[in-house]
TORKOL-4160 file (C-alpha; in steps of 0.2 Angstrom, whole numbers, padded with zeros to 4 digits, m for minus):
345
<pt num="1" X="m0166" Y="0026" Z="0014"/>
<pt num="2" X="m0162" Y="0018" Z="m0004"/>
<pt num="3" X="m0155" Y="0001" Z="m0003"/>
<pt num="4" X="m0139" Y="m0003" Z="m0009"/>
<pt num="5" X="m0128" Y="m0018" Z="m0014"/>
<pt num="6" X="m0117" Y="m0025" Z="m0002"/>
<pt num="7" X="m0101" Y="m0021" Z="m0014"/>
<pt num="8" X="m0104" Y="m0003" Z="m0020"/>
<pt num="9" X="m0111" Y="m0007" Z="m0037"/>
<pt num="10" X="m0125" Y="0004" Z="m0035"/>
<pt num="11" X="m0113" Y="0018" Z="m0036"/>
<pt num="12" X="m0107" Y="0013" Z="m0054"/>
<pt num="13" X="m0110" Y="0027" Z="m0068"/>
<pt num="14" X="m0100" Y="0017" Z="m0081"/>
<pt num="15" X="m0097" Y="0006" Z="m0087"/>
<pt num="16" X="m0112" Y="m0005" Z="m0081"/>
<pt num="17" X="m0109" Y="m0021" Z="m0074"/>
<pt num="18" X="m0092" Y="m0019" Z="m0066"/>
<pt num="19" X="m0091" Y="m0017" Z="m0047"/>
<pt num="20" X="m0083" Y="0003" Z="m0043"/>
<pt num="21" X="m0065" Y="m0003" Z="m0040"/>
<pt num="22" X="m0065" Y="m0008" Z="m0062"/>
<pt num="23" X="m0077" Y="0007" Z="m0065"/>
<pt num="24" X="m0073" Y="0021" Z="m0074"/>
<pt num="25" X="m0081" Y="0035" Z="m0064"/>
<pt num="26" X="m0095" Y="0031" Z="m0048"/>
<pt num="27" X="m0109" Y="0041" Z="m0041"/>
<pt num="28" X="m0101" Y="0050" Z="m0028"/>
<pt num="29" X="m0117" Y="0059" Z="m0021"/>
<pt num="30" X="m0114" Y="0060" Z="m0001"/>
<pt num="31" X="m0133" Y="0057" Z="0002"/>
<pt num="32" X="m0131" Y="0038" Z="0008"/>
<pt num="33" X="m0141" Y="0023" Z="0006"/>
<pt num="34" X="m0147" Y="0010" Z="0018"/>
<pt num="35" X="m0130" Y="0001" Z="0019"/>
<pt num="36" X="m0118" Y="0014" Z="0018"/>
<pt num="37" X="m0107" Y="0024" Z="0031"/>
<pt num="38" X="m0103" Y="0042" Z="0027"/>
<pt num="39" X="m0088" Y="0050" Z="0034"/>
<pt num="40" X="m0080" Y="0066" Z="0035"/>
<pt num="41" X="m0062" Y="0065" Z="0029"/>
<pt num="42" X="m0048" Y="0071" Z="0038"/>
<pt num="43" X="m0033" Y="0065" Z="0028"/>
<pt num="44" X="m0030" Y="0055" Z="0011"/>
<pt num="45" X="m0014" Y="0046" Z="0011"/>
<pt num="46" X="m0011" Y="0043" Z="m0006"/>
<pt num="47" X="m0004" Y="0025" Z="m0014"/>
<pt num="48" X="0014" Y="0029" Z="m0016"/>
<pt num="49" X="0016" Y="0022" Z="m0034"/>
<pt num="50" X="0001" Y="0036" Z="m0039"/>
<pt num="51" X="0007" Y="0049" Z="m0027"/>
<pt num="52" X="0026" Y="0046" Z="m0036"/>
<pt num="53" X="0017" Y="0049" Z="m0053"/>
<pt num="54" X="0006" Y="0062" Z="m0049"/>
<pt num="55" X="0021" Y="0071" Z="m0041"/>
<pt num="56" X="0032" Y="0068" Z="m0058"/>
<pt num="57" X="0020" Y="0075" Z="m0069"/>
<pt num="58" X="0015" Y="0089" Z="m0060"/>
<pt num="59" X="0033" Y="0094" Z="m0058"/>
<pt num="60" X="0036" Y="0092" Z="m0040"/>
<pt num="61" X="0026" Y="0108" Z="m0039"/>
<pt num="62" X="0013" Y="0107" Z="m0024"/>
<pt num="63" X="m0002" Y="0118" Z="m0031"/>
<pt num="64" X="0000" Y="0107" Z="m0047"/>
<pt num="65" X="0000" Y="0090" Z="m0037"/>
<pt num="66" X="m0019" Y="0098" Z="m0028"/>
<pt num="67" X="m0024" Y="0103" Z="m0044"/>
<pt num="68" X="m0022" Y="0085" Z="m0053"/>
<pt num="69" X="m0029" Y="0074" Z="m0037"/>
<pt num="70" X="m0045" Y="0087" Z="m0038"/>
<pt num="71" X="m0049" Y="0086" Z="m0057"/>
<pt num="72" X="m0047" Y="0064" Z="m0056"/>
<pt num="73" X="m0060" Y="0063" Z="m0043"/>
<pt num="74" X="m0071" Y="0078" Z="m0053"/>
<pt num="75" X="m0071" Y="0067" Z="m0068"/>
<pt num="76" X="m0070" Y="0049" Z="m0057"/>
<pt num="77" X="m0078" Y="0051" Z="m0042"/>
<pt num="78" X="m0066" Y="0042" Z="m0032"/>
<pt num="79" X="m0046" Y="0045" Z="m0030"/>
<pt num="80" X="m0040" Y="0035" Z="m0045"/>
<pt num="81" X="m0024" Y="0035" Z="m0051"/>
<pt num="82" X="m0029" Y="0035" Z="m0072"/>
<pt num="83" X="m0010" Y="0030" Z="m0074"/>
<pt num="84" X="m0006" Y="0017" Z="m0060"/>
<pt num="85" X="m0023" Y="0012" Z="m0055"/>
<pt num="86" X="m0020" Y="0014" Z="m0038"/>
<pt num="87" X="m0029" Y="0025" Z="m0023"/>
<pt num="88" X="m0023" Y="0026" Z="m0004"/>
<pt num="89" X="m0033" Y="0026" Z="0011"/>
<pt num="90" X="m0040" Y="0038" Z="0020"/>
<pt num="91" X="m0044" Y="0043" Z="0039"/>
<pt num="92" X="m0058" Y="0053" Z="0045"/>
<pt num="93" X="m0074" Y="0055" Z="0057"/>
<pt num="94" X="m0090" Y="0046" Z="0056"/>
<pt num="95" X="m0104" Y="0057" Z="0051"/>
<pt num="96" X="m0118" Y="0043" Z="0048"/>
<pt num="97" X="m0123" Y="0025" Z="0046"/>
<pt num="98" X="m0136" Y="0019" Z="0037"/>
<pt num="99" X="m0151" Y="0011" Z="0045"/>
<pt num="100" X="m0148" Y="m0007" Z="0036"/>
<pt num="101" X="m0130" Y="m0007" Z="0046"/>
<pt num="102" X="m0133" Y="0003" Z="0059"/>
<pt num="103" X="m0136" Y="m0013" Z="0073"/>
<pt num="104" X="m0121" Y="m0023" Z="0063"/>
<pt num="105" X="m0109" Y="m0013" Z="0066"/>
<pt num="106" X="m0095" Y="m0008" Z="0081"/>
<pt num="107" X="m0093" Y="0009" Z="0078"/>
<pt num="108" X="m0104" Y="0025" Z="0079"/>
<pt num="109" X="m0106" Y="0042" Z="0075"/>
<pt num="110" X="m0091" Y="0052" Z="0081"/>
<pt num="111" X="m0077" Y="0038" Z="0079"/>
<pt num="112" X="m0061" Y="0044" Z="0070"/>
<pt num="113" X="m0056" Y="0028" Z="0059"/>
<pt num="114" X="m0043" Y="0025" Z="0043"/>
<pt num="115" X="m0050" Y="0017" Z="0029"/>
<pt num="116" X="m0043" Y="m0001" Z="0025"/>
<pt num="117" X="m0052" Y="0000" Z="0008"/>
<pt num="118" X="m0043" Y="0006" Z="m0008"/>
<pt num="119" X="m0049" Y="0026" Z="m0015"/>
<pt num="120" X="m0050" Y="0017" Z="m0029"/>
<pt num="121" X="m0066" Y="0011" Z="m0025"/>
<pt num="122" X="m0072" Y="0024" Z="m0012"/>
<pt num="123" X="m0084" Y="0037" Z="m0017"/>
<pt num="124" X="m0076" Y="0054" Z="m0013"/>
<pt num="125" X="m0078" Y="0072" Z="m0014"/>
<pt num="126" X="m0066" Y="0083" Z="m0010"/>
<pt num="127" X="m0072" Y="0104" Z="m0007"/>
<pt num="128" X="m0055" Y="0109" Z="m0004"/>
<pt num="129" X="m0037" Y="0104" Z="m0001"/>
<pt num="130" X="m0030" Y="0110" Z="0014"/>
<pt num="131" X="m0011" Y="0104" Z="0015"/>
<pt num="132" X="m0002" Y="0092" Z="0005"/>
<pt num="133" X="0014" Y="0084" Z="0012"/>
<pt num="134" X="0025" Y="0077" Z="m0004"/>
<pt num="135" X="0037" Y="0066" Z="0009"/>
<pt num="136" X="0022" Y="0056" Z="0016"/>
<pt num="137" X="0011" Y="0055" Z="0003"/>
<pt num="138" X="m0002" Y="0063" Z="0011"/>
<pt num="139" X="m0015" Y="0076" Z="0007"/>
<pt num="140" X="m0028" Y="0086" Z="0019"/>
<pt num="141" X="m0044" Y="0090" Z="0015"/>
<pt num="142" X="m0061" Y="0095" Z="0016"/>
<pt num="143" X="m0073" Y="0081" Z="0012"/>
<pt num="144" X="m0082" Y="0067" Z="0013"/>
<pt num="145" X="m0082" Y="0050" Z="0008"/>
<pt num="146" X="m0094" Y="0033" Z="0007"/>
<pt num="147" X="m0089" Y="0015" Z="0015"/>
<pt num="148" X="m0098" Y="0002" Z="0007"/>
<pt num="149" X="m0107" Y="m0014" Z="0017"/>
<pt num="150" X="m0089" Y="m0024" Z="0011"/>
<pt num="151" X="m0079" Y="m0011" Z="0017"/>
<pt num="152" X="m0064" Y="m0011" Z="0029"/>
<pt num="153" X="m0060" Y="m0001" Z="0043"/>
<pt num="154" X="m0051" Y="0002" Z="0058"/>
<pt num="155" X="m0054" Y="0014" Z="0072"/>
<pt num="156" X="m0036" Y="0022" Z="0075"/>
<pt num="157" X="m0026" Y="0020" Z="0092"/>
<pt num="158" X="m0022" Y="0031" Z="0104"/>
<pt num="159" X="m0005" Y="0027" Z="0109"/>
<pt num="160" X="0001" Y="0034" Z="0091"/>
<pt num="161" X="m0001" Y="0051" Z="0083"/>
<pt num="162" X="m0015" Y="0050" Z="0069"/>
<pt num="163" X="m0003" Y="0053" Z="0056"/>
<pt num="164" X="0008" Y="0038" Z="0059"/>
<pt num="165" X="m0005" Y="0025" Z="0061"/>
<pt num="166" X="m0012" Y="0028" Z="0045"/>
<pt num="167" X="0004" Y="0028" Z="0036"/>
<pt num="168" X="0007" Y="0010" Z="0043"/>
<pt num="169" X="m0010" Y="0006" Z="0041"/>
<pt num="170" X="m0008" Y="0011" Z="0021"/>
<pt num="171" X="0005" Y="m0004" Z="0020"/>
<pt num="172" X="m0002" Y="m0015" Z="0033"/>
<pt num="173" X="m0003" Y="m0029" Z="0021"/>
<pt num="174" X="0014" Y="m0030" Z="0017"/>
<pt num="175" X="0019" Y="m0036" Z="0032"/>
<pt num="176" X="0006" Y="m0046" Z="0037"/>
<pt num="177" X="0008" Y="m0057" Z="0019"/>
<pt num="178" X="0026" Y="m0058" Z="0026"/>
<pt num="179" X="0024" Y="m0066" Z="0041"/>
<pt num="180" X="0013" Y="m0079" Z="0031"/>
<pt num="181" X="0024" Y="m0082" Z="0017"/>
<pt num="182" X="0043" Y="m0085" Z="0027"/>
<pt num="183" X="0049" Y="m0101" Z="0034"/>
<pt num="184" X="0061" Y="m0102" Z="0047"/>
<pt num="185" X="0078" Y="m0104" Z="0035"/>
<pt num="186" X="0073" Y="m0095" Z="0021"/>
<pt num="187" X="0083" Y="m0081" Z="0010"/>
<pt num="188" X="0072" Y="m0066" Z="0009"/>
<pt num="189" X="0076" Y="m0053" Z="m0002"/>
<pt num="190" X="0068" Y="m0036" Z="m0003"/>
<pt num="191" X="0069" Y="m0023" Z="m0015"/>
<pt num="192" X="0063" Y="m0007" Z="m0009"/>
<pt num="193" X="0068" Y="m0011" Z="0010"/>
<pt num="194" X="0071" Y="0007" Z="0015"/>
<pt num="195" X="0053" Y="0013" Z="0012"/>
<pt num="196" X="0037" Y="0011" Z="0025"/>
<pt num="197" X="0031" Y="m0005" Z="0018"/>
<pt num="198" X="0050" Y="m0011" Z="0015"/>
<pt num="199" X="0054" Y="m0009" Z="0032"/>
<pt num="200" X="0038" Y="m0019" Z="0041"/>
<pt num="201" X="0043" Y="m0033" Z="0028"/>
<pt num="202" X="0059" Y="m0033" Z="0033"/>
<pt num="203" X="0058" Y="m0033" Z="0052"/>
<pt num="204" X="0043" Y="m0048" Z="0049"/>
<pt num="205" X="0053" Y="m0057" Z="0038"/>
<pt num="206" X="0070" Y="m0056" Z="0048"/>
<pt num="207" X="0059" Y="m0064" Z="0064"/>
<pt num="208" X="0051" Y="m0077" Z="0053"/>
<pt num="209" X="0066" Y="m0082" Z="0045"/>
<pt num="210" X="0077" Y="m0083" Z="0061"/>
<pt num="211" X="0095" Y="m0086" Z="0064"/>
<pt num="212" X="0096" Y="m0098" Z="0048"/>
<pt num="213" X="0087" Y="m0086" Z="0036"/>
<pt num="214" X="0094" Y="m0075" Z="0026"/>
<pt num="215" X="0086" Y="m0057" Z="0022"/>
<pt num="216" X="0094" Y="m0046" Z="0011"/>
<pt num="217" X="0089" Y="m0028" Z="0007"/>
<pt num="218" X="0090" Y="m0018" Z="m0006"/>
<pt num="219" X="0088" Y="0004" Z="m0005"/>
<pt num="220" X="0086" Y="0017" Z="m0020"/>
<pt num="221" X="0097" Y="0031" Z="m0014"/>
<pt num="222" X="0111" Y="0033" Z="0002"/>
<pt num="223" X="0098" Y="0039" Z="0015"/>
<pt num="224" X="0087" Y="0024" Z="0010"/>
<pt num="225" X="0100" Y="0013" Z="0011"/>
<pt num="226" X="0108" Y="0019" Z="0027"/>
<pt num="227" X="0093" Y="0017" Z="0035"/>
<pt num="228" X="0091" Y="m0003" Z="0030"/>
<pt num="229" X="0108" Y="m0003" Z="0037"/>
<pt num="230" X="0105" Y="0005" Z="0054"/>
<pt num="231" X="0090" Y="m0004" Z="0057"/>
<pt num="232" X="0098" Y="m0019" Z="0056"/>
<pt num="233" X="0083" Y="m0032" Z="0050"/>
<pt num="234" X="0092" Y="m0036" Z="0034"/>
<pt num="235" X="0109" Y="m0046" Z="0036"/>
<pt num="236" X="0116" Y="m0039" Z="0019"/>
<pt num="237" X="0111" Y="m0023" Z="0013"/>
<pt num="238" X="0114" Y="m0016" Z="m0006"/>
<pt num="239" X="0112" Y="m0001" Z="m0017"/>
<pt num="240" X="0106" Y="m0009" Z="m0033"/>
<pt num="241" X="0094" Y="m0002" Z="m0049"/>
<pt num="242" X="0081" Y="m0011" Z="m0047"/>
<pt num="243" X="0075" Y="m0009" Z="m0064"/>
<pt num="244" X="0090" Y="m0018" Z="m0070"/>
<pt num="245" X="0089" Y="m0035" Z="m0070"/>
<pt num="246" X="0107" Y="m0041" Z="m0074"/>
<pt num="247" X="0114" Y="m0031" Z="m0060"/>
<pt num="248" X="0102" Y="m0037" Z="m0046"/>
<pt num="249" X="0107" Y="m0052" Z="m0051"/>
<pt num="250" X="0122" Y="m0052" Z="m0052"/>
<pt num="251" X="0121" Y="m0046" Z="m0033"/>
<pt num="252" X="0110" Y="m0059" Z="m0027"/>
<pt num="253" X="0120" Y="m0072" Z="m0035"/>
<pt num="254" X="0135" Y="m0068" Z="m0024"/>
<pt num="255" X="0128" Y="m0064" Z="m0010"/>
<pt num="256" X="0118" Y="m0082" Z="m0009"/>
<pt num="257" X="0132" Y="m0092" Z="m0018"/>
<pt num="258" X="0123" Y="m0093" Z="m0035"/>
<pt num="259" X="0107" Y="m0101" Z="m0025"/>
<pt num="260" X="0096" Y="m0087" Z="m0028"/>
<pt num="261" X="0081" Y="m0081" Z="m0017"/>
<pt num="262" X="0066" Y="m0092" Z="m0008"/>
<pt num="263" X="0057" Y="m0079" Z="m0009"/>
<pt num="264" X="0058" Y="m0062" Z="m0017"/>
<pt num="265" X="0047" Y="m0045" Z="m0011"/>
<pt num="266" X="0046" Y="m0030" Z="m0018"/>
<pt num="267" X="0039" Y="m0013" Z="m0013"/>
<pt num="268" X="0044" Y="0000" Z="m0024"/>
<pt num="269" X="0036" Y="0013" Z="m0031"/>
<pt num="270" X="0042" Y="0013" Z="m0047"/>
<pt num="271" X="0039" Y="0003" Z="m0064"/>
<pt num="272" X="0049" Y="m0009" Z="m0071"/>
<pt num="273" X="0056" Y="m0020" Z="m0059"/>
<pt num="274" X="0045" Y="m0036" Z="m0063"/>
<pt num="275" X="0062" Y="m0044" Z="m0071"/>
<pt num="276" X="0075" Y="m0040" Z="m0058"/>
<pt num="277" X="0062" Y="m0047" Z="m0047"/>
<pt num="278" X="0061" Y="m0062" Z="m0054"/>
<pt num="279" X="0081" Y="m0065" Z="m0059"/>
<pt num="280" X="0086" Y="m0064" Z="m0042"/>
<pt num="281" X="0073" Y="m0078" Z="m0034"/>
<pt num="282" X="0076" Y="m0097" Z="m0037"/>
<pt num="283" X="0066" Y="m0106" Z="m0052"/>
<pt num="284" X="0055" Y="m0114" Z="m0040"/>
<pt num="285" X="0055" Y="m0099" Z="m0026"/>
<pt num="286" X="0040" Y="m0085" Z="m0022"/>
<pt num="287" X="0039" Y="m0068" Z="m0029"/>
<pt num="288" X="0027" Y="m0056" Z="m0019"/>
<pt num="289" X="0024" Y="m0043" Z="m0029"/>
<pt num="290" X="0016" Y="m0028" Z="m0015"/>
<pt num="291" X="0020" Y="m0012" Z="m0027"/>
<pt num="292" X="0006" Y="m0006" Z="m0037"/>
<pt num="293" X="0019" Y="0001" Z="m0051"/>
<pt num="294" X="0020" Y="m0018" Z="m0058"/>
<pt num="295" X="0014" Y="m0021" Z="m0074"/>
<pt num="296" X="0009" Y="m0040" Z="m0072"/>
<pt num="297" X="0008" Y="m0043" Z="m0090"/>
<pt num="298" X="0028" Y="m0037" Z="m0089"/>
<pt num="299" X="0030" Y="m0050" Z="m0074"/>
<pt num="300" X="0019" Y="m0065" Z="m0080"/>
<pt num="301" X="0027" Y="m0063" Z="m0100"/>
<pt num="302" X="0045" Y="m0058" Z="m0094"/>
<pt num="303" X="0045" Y="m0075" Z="m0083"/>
<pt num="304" X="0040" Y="m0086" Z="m0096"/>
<pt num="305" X="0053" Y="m0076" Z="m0106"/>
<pt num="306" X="0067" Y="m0084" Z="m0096"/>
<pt num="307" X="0060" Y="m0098" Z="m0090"/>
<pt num="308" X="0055" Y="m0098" Z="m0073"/>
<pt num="309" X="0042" Y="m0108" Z="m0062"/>
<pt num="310" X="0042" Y="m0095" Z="m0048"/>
<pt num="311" X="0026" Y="m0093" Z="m0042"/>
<pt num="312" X="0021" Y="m0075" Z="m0041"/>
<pt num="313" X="0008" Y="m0067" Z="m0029"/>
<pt num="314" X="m0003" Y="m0048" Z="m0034"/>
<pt num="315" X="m0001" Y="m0038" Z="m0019"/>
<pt num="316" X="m0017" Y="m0039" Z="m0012"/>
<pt num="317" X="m0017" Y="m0027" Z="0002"/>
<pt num="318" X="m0028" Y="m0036" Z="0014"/>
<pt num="319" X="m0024" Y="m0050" Z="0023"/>
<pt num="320" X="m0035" Y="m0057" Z="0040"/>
<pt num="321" X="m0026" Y="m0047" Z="0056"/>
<pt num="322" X="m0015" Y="m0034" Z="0047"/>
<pt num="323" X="m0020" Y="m0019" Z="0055"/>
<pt num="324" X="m0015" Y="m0026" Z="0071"/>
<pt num="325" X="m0001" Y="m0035" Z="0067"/>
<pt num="326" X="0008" Y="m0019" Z="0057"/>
<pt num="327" X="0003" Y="m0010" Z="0073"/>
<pt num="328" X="0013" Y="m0021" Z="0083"/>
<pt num="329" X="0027" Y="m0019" Z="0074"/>
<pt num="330" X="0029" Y="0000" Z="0080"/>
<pt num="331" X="0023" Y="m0006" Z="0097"/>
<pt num="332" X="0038" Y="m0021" Z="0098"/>
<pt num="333" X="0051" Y="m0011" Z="0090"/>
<pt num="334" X="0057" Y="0006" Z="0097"/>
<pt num="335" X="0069" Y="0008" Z="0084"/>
<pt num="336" X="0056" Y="0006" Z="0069"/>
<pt num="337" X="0045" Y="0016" Z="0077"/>
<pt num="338" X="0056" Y="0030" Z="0081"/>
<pt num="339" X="0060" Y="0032" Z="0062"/>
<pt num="340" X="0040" Y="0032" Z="0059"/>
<pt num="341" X="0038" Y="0046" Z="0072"/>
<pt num="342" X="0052" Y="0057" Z="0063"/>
<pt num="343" X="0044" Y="0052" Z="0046"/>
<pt num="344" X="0026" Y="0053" Z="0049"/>
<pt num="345" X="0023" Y="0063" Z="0066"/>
């Protein structure tokens, strides 16, 4: 077998130099090199900030959606977003492993895992599309896709159906960031809090913050914000538009007496909300910015703008434990878990 670099950059066509995530398109041969892992994919679940684009400019029309997630890995060689960026995840069987990893590894030929590695990095072919489901993001398939040395992975449980575990699994950093970044007493407030990432952030940081915290939760339409409401995580809930920042913060400001957040996190799908954001946290609070719809040009200028020293955090979507503690999350909690089920089962 050819030897590979440990990060993927053998796989870069162009521009040279970059590692594949920055790379324009990547060699997405299926023929594997010595430190590789080849997989046959079951599912791709697609970033929700990409799949939301993808799904407006096709139209909402299904065939249309296929059509433009097949032609960006044709010209890319990976799942891509040109617009957003962003990838997903995906979850399939492992067909090989190449001999430089093959004694390094805890997994084998046969295992069923979920990638914890963006598709914006991961070499992929698809031969064709088999379903695509517009409310989870998710798209089956027929085809295969590379793992690099660095690459992340999980091998899915058993005590939740496929589906569902890699919907959490697609988000699991969200939560995990959470349950480093809240304090005991702290005033969370989450825009987005009715969607699958929202929710883990919202049940991880009502338990961080405890009895003195605060979280407040913001939704995008009635259902969405029903559901923050029934679940009960957030202590105040509010329908607000998100992408304007006068009116989340004038909402914030009454709900918190004029203080403001500690710490702010947002999870939509959309763009534009960088400023309501950062109006509704406190001059010297924390802004974790999870969604892969912000522009942070928009966030880091548009602070300055106004004068705020918030510190704000990219959304990295790794974290050390956050498969397992997002996991958890559906294990602990019956009620978040039921919603999952009817969602994603």
């Amino acid at each position: 077998m050819k030897k590979g670099d440990k990060y993927g950059a053998h796989r870069v066509i162009e521009p040279k130099g970059v590692l594949p995530q920055a790379a324009d398109r990547i060699d997405n041969s299926m023929e594997i090199y010595d430190n590789e892992i080849l997989v046959s994919v079951k599912t791709l679940n697609v970033d929700s900030a990409s799949f939301t684009q993808i799904e407006e400019e096709a139209g909402h029309d299904t065939k249309k959606i296929g059509e433009i997630i097949m032609n960006i890995v044709a010209a890319r060689g990976k799942q891509q977003n040109p617009v957003t960026g962003s990838g997903g995840m995906f979850m399939g069987t492992i067909e090989a492993i190449g001999t430089a990893l093959a004694d390094k590894v805890a997994v084998k030929p046969g295992d069923f895992i979920a990638s914890l590695v963006s598709l914006s990095t991961t070499p992929l072919v698809i031969d064709k599309i088999v379903e695509i489901r517009p409310d989870r993001d998710q798209v089956d398939i027929v085809g295969k896709a590379i793992l690099f040395e660095s690459g992340i992975y999980v091998k899915l449980p058993d005590d939740m159906p496929q589906s569902v575990s890699l919907a959490v699994l697609d988000v699991a950093g969200a939560a995990a960031q959470t349950a480093k970044l809240v304090k005991p007493g702290d005033t969370v407030f989450i825009i987005g809090a009715g969607g699958k990432s929202g929710m883990l952030c919202a049940y991880e940081a009502k338990r961080r913050a405890g009895v003195t915290g605060v979280v407040i939760g913001t939704g995008h339409s009635a259902e969405s914000t029903k559901r923050i409401g029934d679940l009960g995580f957030c202590d105040h809930v509010i329908k607000v538009n998100a992408t304007n920042p006068l009116e989340v913060e004038r909402e914030v400001s009454r709900l918190t007496a004029g203080k403001m957040a500690d710490i702010t996190i947002n999870c939509v799908n959309i763009p534009n909300t960088e400023m309501g954001s950062i109006v509704a946290t406190k001059n010297d609070g924390l802004i974790y910015f999870f969604s892969m719809a912000t522009s942070f040009t928009k966030a880091a200028l548009g602070a300055e703008g106004i004068g705020s020293d918030a510190t704000m955090i990219i959304g990295n979507g790794y974290t050390k434990g956050h498969a397992q503690i997002s996991l958890n999350i559906l294990r602990e909690c019956p009620a978040l878990r039921e919603i999952f089920m009817k969602l994603y089962a």
